[in-house]
C-alpha positions in Angstrom: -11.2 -88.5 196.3 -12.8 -92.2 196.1 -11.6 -92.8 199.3 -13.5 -91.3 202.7 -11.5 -89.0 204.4 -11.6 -88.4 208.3 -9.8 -86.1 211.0 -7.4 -87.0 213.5 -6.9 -85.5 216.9 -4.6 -85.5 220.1 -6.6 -87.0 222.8 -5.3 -83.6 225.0 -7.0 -81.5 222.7 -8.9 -78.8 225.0 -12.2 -79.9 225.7 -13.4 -76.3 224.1 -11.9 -76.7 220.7 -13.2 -79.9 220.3 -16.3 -78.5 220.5 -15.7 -75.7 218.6 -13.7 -78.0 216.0 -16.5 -81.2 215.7 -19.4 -79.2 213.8 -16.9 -77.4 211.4 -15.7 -80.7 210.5 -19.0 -82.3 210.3 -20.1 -79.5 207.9 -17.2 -79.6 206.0 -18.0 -83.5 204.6 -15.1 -84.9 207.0 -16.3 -88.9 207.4 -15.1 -89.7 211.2 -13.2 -87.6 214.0 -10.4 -89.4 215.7 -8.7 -88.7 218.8 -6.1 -90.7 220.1 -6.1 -92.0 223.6 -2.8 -91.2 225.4 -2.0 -90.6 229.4 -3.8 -86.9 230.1 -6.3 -87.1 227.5 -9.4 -89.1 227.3 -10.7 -90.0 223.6 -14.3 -91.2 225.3 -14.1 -87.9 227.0 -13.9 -85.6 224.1 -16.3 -87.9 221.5 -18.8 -86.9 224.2 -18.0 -83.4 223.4 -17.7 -84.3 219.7 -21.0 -86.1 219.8 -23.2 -83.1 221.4 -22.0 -80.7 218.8 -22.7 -83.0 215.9 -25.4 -84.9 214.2 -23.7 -87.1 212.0 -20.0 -86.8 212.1 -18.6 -90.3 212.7 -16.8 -90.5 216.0 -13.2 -92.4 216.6 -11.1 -93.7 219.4 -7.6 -94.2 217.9 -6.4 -96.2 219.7 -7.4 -96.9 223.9 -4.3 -99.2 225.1 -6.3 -102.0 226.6 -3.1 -102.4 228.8 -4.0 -99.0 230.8 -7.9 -99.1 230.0 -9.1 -102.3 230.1 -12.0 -103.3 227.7 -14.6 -104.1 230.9 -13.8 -100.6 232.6 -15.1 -98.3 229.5 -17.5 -96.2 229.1 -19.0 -95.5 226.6 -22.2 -93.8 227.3 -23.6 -90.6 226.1 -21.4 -91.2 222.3 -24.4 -92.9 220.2 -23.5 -96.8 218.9 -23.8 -96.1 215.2 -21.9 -93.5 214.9 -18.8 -95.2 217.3 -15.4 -96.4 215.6 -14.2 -98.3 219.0 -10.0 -98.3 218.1 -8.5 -100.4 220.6 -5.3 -101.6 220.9 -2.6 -103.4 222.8 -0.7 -101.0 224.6 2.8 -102.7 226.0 0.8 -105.5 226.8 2.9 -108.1 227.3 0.8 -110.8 225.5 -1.0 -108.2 223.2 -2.6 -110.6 221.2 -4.4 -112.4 224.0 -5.0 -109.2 225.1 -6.6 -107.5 222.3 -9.0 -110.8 222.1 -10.0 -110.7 224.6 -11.3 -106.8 224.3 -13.1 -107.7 221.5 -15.2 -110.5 223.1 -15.9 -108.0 226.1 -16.9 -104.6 224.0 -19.2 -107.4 221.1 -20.7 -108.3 224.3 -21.3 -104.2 225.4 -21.7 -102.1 222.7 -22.8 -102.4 218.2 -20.5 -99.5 217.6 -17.6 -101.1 215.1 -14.3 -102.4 216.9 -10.7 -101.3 215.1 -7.8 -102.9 216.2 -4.7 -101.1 216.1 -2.4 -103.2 214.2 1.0 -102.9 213.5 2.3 -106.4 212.8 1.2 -109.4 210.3 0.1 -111.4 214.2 -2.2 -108.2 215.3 -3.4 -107.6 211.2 -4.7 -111.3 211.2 -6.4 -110.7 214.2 -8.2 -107.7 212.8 -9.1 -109.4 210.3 -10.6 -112.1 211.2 -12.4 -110.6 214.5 -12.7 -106.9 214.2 -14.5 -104.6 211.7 -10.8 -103.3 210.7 -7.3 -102.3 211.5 -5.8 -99.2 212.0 -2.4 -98.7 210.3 0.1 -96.2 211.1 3.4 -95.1 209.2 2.7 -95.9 205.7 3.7 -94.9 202.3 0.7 -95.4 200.0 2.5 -98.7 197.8 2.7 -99.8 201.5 -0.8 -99.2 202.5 -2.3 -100.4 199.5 -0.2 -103.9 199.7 -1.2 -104.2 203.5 -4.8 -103.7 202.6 -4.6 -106.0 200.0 -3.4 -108.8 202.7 -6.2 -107.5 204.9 -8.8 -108.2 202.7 -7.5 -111.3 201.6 -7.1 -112.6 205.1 -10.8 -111.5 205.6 -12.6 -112.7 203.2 -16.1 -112.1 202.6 -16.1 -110.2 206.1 -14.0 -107.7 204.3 -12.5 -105.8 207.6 -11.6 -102.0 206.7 -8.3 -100.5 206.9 -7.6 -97.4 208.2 -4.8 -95.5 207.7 -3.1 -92.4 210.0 -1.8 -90.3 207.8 0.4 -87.3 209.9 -0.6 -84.3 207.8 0.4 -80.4 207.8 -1.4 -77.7 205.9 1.2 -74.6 206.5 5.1 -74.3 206.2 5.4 -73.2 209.8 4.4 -76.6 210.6 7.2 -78.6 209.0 9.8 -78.2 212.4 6.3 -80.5 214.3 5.9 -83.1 211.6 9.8 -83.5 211.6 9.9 -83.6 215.6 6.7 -86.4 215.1 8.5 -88.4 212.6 11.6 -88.6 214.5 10.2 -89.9 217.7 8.9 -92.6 215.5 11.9 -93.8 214.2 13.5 -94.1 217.5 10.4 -96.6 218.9 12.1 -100.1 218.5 8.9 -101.4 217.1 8.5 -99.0 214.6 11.8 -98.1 213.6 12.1 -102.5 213.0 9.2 -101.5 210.7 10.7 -98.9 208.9 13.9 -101.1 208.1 11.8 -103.3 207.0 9.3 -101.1 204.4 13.0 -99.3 203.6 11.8 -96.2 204.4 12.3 -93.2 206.6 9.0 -92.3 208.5 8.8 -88.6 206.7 8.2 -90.5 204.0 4.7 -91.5 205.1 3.6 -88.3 206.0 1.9 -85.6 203.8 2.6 -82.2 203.3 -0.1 -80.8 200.5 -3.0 -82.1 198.2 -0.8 -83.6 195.8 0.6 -86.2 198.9 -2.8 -86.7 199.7 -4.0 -88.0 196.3 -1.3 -90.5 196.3 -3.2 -92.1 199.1 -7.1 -92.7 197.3 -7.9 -95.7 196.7 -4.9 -97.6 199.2 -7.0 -97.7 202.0 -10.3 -97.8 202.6 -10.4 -94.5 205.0 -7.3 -92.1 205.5 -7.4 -89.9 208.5 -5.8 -86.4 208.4 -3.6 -86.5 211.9 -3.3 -82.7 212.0 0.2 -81.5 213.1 0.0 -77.5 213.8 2.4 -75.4 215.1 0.7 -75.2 218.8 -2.7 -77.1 218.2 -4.5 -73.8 218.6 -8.2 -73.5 217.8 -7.3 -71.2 214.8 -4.3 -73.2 213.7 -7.0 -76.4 213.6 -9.5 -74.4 212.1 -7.6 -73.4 209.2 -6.1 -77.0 208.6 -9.2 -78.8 208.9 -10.9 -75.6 205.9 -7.9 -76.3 203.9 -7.3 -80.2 203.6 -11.2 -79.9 203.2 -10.2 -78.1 199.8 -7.5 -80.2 198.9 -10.1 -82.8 199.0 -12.7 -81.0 196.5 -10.0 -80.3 194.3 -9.6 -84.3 194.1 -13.2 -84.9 193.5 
């Protein structure tokens, strides 16, 4: 694989397998660990965990709803600057592009770690662009991801802002009834399923389910994180996804 290739966490991932999880991951030549910010589960929380356990893992907030947690009230001590991938996003903002500008201003002002925005539509992508270090896309097939990151380059010019692309990702069979649960809740958000009309496709499509999905992705995006989708999200279920998308990933080298 050309392309770096990250894990993706739920924010309520136990506190003691994220710590159990985070070296593994490191050792294994993962680039970034990302956990998702949702209500019940603090992503700042658990990259403190992540970043005690770890030397040089890369460490992901994806995304924090600047609508719930606003840009002035995190913190972000004790999860070191360079290795911080700040993923904010708008939330149900109900002006999300003001809002999201304004976030970046604030967190330039606190912190050197990079800022990702979250970025759904062509309005939020722009933005991303042409004030963040990248965007973070969701729900894509690869012909899709590549064309986006194609306009998000373009749009960016020589500042050349990353995308970054959540890929929802099983490694066993008994994990197919999750990833079609996941998907499904997808296509029944408005703003997503108005994206999926308008890609024409159905959000199973964008998911991946083995190494040969996974190599359809290198080279559309400029980092792909594995969203894990196990069975229960048990330290032994995460264990053996993150050992074999690990493998999937040398046999692409």
């Amino acid at each position: 694989m050309r392309t770096p290739i990250s894990i993706g966490l739920i924010g309520t991932t136990d506190a003691s397998i994220v710590a159990a999880l985070a070296p593994r991951i490191e050792r294994l030549g993962f680039h970034t660990l990302w956990l998702n910010d949702v209500p019940g589960g603090d992503s700042l929380a658990g990259l403190r965990i992540a970043a005690g356990s770890t030397e040089r893992l890369g460490l992901a907030t994806g995304v924090i709803p600047l609508d719930r947690r606003p840009a002035p009230t995190l913190d972000l001590t004790g999860i070191p600057s360079d290795r911080l991938r700040l993923g904010i996003g708008s939330g149900r903002a109900e002006h999300p592009l003001a809002l999201v500008a304004d976030g970046i201003t604030v967190l330039r002002e606190a912190t050197d770690a990079e800022i990702i925005v979250g970025a759904l539509g062509p309005r939020m992508r722009r933005l991303a662009a042409e004030r963040a270090d990248g965007a973070l896309l969701n729900w894509l097939t690869p012909h899709a991801a590549a064309a986006t990151t194609a306009e998000l380059h373009e749009t960016g010019g020589a500042r050349r802002a990353r995308s970054v692309l959540y890929v929802r990702t099983i490694a066993e069979a008994d994990a197919r009834a999750e990833l079609e649960a996941e998907a499904e809740r997808y296509e029944h958000a408005p703003a997503y399923a108005a994206n999926f009309a308008r890609l024409g496709i159905r959000a199973i499509d964008a998911t991946i389910d083995g190494a040969r999905d996974l190599g359809g992705y290198d080279s559309a995006v400029d980092e792909i994180v594995l969203r894990a989708i196990t069975p229960s999200g048990s330290l032994g279920e995460l264990e053996r996804f993150v050992e074999t998308t690990a493998a999937w990933v040398e046999r692409s080298a």
